[in-house]
C-alpha positions in Angstrom: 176.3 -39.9 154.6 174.0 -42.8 154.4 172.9 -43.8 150.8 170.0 -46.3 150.0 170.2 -49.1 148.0 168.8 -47.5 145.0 170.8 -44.5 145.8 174.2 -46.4 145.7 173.0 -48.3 142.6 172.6 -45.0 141.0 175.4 -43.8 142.2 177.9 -46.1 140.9 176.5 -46.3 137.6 177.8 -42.2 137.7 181.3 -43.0 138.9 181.0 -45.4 135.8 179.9 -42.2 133.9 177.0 -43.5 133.1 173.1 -42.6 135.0 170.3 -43.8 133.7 166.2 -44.5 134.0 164.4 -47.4 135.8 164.2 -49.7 132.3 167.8 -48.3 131.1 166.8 -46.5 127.9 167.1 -43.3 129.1 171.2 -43.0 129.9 173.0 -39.5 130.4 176.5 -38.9 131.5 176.1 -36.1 134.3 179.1 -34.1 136.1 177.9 -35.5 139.3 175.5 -37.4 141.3 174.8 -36.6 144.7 172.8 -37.9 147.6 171.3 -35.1 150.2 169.4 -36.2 153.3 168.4 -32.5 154.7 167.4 -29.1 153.2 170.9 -28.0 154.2 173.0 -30.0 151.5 170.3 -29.9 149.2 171.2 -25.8 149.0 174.8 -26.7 149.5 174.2 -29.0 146.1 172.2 -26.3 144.5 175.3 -23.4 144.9 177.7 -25.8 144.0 175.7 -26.3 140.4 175.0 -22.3 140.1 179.0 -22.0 140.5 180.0 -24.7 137.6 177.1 -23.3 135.7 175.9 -26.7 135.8 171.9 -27.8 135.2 170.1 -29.6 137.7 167.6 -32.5 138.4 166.7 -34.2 141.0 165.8 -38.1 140.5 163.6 -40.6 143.4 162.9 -44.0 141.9 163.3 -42.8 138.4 160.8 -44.4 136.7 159.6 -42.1 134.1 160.5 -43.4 131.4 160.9 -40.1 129.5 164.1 -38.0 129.4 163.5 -35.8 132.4 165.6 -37.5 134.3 168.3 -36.8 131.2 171.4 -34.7 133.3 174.1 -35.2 130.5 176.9 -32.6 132.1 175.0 -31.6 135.3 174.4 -32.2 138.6 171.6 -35.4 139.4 170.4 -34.9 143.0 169.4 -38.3 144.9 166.2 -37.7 146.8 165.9 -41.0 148.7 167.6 -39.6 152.0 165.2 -36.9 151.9 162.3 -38.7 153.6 161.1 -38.9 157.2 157.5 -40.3 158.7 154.8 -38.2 157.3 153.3 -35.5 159.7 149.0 -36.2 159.4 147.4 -33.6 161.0 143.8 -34.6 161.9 142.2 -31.8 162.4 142.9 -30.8 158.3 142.8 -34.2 156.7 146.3 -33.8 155.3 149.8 -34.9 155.5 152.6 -33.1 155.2 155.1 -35.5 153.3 158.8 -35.3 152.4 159.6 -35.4 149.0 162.1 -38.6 149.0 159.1 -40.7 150.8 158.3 -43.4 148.6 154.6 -43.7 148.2 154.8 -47.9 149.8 156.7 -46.2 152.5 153.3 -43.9 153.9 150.3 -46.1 153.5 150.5 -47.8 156.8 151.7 -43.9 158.5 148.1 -42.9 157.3 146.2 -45.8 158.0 147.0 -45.7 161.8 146.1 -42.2 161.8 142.9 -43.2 160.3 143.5 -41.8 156.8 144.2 -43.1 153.6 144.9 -41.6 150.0 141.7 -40.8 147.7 143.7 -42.7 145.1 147.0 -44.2 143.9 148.3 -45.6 140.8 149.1 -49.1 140.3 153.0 -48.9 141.4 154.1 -47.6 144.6 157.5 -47.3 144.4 157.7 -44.2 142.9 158.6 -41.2 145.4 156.1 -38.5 146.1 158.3 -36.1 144.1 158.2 -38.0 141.1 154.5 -38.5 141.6 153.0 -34.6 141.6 156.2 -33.9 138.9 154.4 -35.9 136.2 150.7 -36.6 137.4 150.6 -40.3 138.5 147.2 -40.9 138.7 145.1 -44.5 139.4 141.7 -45.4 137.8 138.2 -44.2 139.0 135.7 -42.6 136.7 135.1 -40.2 140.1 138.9 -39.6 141.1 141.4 -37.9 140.0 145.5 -37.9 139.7 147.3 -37.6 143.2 149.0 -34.4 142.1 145.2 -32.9 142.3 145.5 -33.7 146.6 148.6 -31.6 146.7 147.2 -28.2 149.0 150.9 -27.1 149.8 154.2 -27.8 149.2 158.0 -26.2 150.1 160.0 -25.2 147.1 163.6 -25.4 147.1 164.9 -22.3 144.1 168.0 -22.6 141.9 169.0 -19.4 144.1 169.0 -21.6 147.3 165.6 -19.9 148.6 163.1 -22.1 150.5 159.7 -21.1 149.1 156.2 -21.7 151.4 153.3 -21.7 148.8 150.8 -20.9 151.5 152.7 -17.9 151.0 152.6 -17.6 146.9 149.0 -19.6 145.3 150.0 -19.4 141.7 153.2 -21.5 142.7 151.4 -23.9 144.4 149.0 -24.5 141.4 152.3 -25.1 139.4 153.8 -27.5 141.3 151.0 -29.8 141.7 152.2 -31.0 138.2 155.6 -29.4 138.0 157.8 -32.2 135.9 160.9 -30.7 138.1 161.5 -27.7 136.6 160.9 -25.2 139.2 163.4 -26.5 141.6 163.5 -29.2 144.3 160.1 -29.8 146.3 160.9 -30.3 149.3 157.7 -31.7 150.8 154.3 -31.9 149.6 150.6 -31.5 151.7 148.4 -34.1 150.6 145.0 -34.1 151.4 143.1 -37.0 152.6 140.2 -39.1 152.7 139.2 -41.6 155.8 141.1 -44.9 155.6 138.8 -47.5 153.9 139.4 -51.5 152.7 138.9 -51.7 149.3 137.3 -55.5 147.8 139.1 -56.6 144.4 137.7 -58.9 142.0 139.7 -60.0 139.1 139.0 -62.1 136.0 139.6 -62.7 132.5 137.5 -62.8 129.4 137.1 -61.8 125.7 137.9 -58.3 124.4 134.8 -57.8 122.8 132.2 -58.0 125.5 134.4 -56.3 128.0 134.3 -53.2 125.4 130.3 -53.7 124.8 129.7 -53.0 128.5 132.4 -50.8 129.2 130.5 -48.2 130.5 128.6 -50.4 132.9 132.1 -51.8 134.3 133.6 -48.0 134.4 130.6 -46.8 136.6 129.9 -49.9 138.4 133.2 -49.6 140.8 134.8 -47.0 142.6 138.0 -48.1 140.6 137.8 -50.3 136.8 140.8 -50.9 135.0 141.7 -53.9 132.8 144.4 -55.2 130.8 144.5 -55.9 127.1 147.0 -59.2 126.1 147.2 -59.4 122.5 147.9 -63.4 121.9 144.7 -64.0 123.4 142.8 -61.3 123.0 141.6 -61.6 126.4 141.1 -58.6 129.2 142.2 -59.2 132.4 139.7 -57.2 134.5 140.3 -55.6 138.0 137.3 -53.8 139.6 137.6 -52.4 143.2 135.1 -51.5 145.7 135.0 -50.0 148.9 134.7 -52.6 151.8 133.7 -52.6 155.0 136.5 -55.3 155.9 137.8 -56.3 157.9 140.8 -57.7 155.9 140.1 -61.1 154.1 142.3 -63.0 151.8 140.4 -66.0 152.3 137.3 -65.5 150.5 135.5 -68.1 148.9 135.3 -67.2 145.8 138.5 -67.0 143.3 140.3 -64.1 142.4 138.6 -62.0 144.7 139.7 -60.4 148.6 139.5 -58.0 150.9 142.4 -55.7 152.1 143.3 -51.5 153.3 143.2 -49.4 149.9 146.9 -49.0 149.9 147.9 -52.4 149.6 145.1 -53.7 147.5 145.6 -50.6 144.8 149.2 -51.6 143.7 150.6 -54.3 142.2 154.5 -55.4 142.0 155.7 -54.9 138.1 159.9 -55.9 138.1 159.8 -56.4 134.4 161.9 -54.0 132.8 159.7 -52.3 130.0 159.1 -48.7 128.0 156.1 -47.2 128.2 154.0 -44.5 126.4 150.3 -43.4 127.6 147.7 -40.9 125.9 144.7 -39.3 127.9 141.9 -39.0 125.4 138.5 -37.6 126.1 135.8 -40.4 127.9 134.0 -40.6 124.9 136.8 -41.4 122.6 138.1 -44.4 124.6 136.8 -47.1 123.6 137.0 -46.6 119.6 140.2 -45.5 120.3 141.1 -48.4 122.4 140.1 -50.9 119.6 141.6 -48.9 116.7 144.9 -49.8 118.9 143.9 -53.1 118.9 143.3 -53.3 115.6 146.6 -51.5 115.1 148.1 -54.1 116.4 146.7 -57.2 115.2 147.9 -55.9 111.8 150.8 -54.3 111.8 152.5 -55.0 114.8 152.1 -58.4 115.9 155.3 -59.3 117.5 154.2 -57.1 120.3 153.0 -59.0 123.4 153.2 -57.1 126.2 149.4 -55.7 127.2 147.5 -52.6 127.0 146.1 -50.8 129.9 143.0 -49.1 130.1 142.1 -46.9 132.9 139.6 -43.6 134.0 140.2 -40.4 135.2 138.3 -37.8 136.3 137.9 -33.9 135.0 140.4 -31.7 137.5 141.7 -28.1 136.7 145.3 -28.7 136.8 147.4 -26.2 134.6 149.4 -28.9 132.8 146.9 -32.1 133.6 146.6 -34.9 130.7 142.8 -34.9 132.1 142.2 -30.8 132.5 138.4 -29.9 131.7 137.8 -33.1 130.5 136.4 -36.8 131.7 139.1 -38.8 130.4 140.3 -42.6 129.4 144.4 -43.3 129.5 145.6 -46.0 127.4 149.2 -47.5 128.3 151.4 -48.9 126.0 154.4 -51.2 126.3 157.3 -52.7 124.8 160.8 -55.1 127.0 163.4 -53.1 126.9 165.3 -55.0 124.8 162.7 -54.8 121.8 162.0 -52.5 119.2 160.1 -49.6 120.3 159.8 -46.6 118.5 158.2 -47.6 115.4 155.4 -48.8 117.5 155.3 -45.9 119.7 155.4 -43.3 116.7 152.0 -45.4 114.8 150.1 -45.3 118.1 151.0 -41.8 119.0 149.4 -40.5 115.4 146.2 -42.5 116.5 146.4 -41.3 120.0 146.4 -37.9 119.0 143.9 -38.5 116.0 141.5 -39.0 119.1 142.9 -35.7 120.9 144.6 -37.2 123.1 147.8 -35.9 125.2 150.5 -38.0 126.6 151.6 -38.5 129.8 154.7 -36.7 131.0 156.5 -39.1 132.7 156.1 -41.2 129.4 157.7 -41.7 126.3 156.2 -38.9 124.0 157.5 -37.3 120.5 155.8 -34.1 121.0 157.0 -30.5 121.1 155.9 -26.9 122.5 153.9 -26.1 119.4 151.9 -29.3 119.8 152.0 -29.7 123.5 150.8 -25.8 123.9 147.8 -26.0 121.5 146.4 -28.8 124.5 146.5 -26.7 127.3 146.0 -23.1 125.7 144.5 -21.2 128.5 147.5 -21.9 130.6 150.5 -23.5 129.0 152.0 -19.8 128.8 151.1 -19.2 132.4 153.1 -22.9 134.0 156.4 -21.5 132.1 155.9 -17.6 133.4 155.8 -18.8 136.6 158.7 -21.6 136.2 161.2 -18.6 135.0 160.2 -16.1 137.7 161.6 -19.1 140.1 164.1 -20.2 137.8 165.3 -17.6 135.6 168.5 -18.8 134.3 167.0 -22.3 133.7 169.1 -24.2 136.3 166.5 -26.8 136.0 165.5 -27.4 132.4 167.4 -30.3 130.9 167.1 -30.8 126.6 163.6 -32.4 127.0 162.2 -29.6 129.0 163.5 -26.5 127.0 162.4 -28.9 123.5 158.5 -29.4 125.1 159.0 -25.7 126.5 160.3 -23.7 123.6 162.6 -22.0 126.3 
């Protein structure tokens, strides 16, 4: 069978007995890794696993940088094959999108159709799987993460049962955010909004009067975001607005243009890097935000890379980073070939000082105990439904039953 470039990358890393992440950190040594193009060998892949008593997890673009892509002696399935040209249906506002898509791969798909995405994150290369299984989410003080536009979805069970959640509503609401561990979605139904250009203007200037009229920049856009760099203690600003168009790219003034929403939202990032984020509450951002800062300018000054502050909107996802609350994500990084974890640990205690909760597809040093007290009105309720369609754990890994207490 075909295998994509990724896929074949991937791949021979395994025969090497070695599978790991998008920056490298995360490395596990899995029985096999295996490639599936149609709902047919995905099942065949799944019964094979269930025989060797093997766990399972399925991997796109792999880009979380925490361990749920960890498959030390079981079975990693390849989702890149399992793509096709998403199916819009007009009438609805929605597309029905294969899991393997990757999100680049659609954009133009539901532009022609006259559709675009309310929102997408700043990196596109992730696949739509890997998007609702840990909550990718953009900037917007009105939007929210893509995983809230899921309205269906197919589930693929460890007992090789194909699973309609028109069909079962409490599933559905689980999977929207499901970190893998219910089985293999198949395809998701995102819902749409009409395709619209989006005008970017970008600039740099001081820290301090970017955080004095934060709130003005936050509410003045459709989409604010802006990064942090610490040797210069400088923001470099990104505010989007919906355009009329048509597309422009020669505008006359610098570091601004006019382009469709899904090529103007992300931005190419090939630096290999970790990561951690924490969604605090909207009022906590920005004294949290410069606590960080200071942080940073005192006690860990030999890291460079920026800081990343976004919005998100209040949704009612079971396991959402921004459930019940208006909320501010702030992204942390470190090369891959740096000292992390130290950092990561000191920011984490502030993070948390300020209620925050961390992004699943991000490095994170939390457990159940911890990870249950943020989402008490339905942690219970995400697991109770992940056993009823995995009750033998097929597709927890060591992270998942750790931040699970399965």
């Amino acid at each position: 069978m075909p295998i994509s470039e990724f896929a074949r990358v991937n791949y021979d890393r395994a025969m090497s007995e070695l599978f790991s992440n998008w920056s490298g950190l995360v490395q596990s040594r899995p029985n096999e890794v295996r490639s599936v193009s149609s709902i047919a060998e995905t099942r065949e892949a799944i019964c094979a696993a269930n025989a060797a008593g093997w766990s399972i997890r399925t991997a796109g673009t792999t880009h979380s940088h925490s361990a749920l892509v960890h498959a030390d002696d079981g079975l990693v399935l390849l989702t890149d094959a399992l793509s096709s040209k998403p199916e819009v249906c007009a009438g609805t506002g929605t597309a029905r999108v294969m899991a393997g898509n990757k999100l680049f791969s659609i954009g133009e798909t539901l532009w022609d159709a006259g559709f675009s995405l309310a929102n997408q994150g700043d990196i596109d290369v992730q696949s739509i799987g890997g998007l609702i299984g840990t909550g990718v989410h953009g900037t917007g003080r009105a939007l929210r993460s893509i995983s809230d536009s899921v309205v269906a979805a197919t589930l693929l069970t460890a007992s090789g049962e194909l699973v309609d959640t028109n069909q079962e509503p409490e599933l559905l609401e689980a999977l929207r955010l499901n970190l893998g561990a219910f089985g293999v979605v198949v395809d998701a139904t995102l819902s749409l909004v009409p395709a619209f250009h989006l005008h970017e203007r970008s600039w740099c200037e001081p820290i301090e009067p970017v955080m004095e009229r934060i709130d003005e920049l936050t509410s003045a856009t459709r989409h604010f975001e802006f990064f942090w760099r610490p040797e210069s203690d400088e923001a470099f600003a990104k505010a989007l607005h919906p355009s009329v168009g048509p597309v422009d790219r020669m505008v006359e003034k610098e570091g601004e243009y006019v382009d469709r929403a899904y090529v103007v939202l992300p931005t190419k990032r090939d630096n290999k890097h970790t990561e951690m984020e924490y969604s605090v509450p909207a009022e906590h951002g920005p004294a949290c935000f410069m606590k960080l800062r200071k942080l940073m300018q005192t006690r860990f000054p030999e890291v460079l890379w920026p800081v990343e502050y976004r919005t998100l909107a209040a949704d009612n996802g079971w396991i959402s980073t921004a459930r019940g609350r208006a909320t501010v994500t702030i992204s942390i990084h470190q090369a891959v070939d740096l000292p992390h974890e130290e950092f990561f640990r000191t920011s984490e205690a502030l993070f948390r000082e300020h209620q925050g909760r961390p992004h699943w597809g991000k490095v994170h040093y939390l457990g159940a105990k911890e990870l249950a007290a943020e989402h008490p009105e339905t942690w219970d309720r995400f697991w109770t439904v992940q056993r009823r369609f995995d009750p033998k754990g097929r597709f927890l890994n060591p992270h998942l039953r750790h931040i699970s207490g399965l």
